[in-house]
C-alpha positions in Angstrom: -5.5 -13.3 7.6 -8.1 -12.3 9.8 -10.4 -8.9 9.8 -9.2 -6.0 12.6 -11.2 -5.1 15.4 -12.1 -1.5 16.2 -8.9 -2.1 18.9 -6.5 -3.9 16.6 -7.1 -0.8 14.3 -6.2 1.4 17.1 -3.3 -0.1 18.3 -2.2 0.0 14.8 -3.2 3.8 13.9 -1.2 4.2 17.1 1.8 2.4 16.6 2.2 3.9 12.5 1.5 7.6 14.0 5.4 8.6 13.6 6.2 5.4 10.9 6.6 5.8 7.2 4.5 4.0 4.2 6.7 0.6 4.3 6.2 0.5 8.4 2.8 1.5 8.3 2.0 -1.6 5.7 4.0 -4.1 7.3 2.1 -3.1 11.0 -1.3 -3.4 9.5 -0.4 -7.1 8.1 0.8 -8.2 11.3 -2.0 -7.2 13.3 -3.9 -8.8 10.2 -2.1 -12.2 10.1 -1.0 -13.4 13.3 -0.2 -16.5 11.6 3.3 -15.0 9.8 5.7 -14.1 11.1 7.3 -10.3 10.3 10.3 -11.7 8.5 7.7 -13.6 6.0 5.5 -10.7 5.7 8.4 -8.4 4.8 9.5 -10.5 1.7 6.4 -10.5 0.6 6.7 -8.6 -3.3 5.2 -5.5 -3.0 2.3 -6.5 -5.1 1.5 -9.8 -2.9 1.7 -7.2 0.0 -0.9 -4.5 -1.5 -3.2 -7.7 -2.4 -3.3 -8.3 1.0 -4.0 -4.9 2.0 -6.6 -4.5 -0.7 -8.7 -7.3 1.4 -8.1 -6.4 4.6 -9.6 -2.5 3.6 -12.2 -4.7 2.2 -13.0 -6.2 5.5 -12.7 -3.1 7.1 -14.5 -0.6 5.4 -16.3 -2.2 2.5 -15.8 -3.2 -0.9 -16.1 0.1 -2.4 -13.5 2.9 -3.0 -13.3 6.1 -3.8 -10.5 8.1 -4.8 -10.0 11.7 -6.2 -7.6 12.3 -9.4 -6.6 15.6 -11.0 -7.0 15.7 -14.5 -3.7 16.7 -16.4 -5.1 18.8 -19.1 -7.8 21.5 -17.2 -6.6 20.7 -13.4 -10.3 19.6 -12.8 -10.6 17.3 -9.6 -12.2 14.0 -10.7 -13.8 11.5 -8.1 -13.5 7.8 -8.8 -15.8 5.1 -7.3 -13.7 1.9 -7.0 -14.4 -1.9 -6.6 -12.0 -3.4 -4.4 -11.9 -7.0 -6.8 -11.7 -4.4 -9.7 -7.9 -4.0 -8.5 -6.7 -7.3 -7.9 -4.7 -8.7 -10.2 -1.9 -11.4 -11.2 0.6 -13.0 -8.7 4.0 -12.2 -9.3 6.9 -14.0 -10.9 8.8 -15.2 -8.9 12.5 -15.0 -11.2 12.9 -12.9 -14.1 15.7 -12.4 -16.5 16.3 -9.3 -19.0 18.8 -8.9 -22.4 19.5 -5.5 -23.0 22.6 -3.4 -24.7 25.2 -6.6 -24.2 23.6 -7.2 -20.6 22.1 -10.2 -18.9 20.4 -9.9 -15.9 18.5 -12.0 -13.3 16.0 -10.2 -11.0 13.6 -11.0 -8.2 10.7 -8.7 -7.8 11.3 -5.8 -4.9 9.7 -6.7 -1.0 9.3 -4.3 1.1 12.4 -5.2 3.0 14.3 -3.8 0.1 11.7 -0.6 0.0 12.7 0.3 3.2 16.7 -0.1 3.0 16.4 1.9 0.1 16.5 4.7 2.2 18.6 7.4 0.6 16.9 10.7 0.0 18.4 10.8 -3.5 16.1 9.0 -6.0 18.3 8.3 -8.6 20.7 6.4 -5.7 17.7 4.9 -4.1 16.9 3.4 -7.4 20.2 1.7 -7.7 20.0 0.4 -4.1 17.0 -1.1 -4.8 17.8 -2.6 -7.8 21.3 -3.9 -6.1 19.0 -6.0 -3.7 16.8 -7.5 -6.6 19.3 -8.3 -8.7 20.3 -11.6 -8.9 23.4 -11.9 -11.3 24.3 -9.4 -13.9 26.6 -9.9 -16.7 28.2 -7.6 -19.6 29.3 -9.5 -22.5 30.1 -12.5 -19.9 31.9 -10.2 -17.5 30.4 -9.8 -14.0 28.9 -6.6 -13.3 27.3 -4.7 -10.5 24.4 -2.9 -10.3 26.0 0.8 -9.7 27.6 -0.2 -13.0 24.8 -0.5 -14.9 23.9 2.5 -17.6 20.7 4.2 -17.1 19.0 2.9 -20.0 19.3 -0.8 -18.7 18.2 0.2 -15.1 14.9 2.1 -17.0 14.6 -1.4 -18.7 15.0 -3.2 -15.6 12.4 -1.6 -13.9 10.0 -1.7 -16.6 10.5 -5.7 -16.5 9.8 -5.7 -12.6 6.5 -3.5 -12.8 5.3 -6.4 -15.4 6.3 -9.6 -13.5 4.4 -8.1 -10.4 1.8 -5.9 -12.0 -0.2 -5.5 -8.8 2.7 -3.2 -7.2 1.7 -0.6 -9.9 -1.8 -0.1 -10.3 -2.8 2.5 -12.5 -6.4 3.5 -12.8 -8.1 4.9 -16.0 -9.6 8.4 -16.3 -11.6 10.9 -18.7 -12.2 14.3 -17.5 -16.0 15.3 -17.3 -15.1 18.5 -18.0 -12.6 18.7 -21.4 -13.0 14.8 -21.6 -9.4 14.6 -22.0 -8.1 10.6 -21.2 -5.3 9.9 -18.8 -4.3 8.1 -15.4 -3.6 7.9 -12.2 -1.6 5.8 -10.1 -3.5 4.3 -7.0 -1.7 3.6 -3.7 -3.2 1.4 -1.5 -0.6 1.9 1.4 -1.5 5.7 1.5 -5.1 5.6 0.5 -6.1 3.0 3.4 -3.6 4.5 6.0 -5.4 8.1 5.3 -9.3 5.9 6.2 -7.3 4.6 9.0 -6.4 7.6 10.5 -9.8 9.8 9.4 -12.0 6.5 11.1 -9.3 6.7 14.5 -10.3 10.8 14.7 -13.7 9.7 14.7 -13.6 6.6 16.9 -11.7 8.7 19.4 -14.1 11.2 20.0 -17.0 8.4 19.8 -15.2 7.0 23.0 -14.6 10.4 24.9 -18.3 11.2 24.4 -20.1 7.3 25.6 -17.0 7.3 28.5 -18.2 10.9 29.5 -21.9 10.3 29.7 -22.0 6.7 30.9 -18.5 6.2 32.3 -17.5 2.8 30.1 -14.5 2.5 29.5 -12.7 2.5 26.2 -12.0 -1.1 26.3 -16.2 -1.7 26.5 -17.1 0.9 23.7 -15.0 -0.6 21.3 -16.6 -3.9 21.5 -19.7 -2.2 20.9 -20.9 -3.2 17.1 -20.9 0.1 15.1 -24.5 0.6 14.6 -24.7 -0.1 18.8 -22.2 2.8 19.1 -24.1 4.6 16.9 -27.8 4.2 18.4 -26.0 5.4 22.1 -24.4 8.6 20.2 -27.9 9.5 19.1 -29.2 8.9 23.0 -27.0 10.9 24.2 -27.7 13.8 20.8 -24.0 13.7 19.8 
């Protein structure tokens, strides 16, 4: 994996304009790792994915985070100041198998393949469809079963034992209100939260390039291989 140039984030900010969260992710890793190819970056679990992303946001804009969260209790907005390392965590398991109510199930850890065919705008369906790509064999008392068969209690118990064996596809950050100092949490999305930089830093970086092609007639190709703090030392030249 390499870091992004000011272009490669453009193209990509470009390309993801109309794309959803799966899309977006999968666009910023190929622009990111020239060395894989889409098929292997889509199978990626989704917590070997948002490792990924977590270090290419570190290369891009910094080690540092930081978020807002809403506390539950009083509704006060609380603002969090994040270390990138702080939020890696485990690799994945790679097989895992679950015992519940007469059931016996083998499951593989969701990619983002299976996020995005999961594309039915009912969650409870979307859930099943998801689960129906994961799941490797199921069994009832010996009996093949499939996984629109399953009850609801062993799909809830299912997905509990995928968010453990890949633990960095839910992150969950800790919180106490300043105000009531109530405790609670908050779930961190890396996909979302970096695309949201991305497309704040290409609003910026757009008007950065109308103003130096106005006033010196570069062209966009030339500004953006301008180091930032170059970029930024002509922007105060010129008083914008």
């Amino acid at each position: 994996m390499r870091a992004l140039s000011a272009s490669d984030l453009l193209t990509v900010w470009e390309r993801g304009l109309q794309a959803g969260p799966v899309r977006r992710a999968l666009e910023l890793l190929s622009a990111a790792c020239p060395e894989s190819d889409a098929e292997a970056l889509a199978s990626l679990t989704i917590g070997q994915r948002d490792a990924l992303l977590l270090r290419l946001r570190d290369w891009t804009f910094g080690p540092q985070l930081t978020a807002l969260a809403v506390c539950a209790a009083c509704g006060t907005q609380i603002e969090l100041s994040i270390r990138v390392a702080d939020l890696l965590g485990a690799e994945p398991e790679r097989e895992v198998s679950l015992a519940a109510d007469g059931y016996d199930l083998r499951l593989r850890p969701p990619n983002s393949d299976d996020l995005a065919a999961a594309d039915d705008p009912d969650l409870a369906r979307a859930r099943v469809q998801v689960l129906e790509r994961c799941l490797l064999s199921a069994r009832y008392l010996n009996t093949p079963v499939k996984a629109a068969e399953l009850p609801d209690a062993v799909l809830d118990a299912a997905e509990r034992r995928l968010a453990a064996a890949d633990p960095q596809a839910d992150i969950r950050l800790s919180i106490t209100c300043p105000d009531c100092e109530a405790p609670g949490s908050t779930t961190f999305d890396i996909v979302s939260f970096f695309w949201r930089e991305i497309e704040a830093w290409a609003g910026r970086i757009l008007r950065e390039v109308h103003t130096l092609a106005a006033v010196y007639g570069w062209g966009e190709r030339e500004i953006l291989a301008l180091s930032p703090l170059r970029r930024q030392c002509y922007l105060e030249l010129v008083g914008a």
